[in-house]
N, C-alpha and C positions, 0 to 999 in steps of 0.2 A: 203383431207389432207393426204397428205405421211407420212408415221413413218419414223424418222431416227433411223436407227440400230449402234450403237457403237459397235464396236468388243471388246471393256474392259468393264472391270466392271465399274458401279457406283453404289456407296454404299450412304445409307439414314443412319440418324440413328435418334432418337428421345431421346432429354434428360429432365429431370425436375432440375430445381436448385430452390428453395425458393419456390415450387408452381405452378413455371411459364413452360410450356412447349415450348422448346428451339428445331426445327428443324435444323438438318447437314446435308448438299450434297455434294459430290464431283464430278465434272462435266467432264469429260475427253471428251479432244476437240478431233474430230477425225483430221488424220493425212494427209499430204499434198499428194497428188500424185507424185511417183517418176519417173513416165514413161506416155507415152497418152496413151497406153496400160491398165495399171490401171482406165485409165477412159472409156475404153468402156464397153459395156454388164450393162449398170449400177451401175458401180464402181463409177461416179462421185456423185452417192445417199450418200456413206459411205464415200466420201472425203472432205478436206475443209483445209483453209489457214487463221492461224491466228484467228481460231473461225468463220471464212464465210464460208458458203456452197456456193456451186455452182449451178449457177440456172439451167445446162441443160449439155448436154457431151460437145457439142462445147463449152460452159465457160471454164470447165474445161482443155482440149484439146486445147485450146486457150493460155490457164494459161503457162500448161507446154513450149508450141512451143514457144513461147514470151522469156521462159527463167524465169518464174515465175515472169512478170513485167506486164503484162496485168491482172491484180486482179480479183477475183471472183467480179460475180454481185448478188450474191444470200444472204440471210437473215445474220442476226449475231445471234449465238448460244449465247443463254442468258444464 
């Protein structure tokens, strides 16, 4: 399984109100590729459109040449 690396922060935090313990995340979607250049050397690991990652460089690479109309085919950042 690959790690995906975010370049920002995400922060957790853990709260209690009455008892009950209450988990916060804030998920920061990584950001779209603005050149195919970004997607080579493994740049398409750290990119993604709309919350999809990209299954492979050519997705990505794909994505851009298209004009961002041919969509990633890889997972949804949950």
């Amino acid at each position: 399984m690959k790690k995906i690396i975010i370049s920002t922060i995400i922060a957790c935090g853990l709260f209690a109100i009455s008892g009950l313990a209450m988990a916060e995340a804030i998920i920061i979607i990584p950001p779209p590729p603005a050149d195919v250049e970004q997607c080579k050397q493994g740049g398409w690991e750290y990119l993604s459109y709309n919350g999809i990652l990209f299954k492979n460089q050519g997705d990505c690479v794909s994505f851009v040449a298209t004009g961002y109309t041919n969509l990633p085919a890889g997972p949804v950042i949950e």
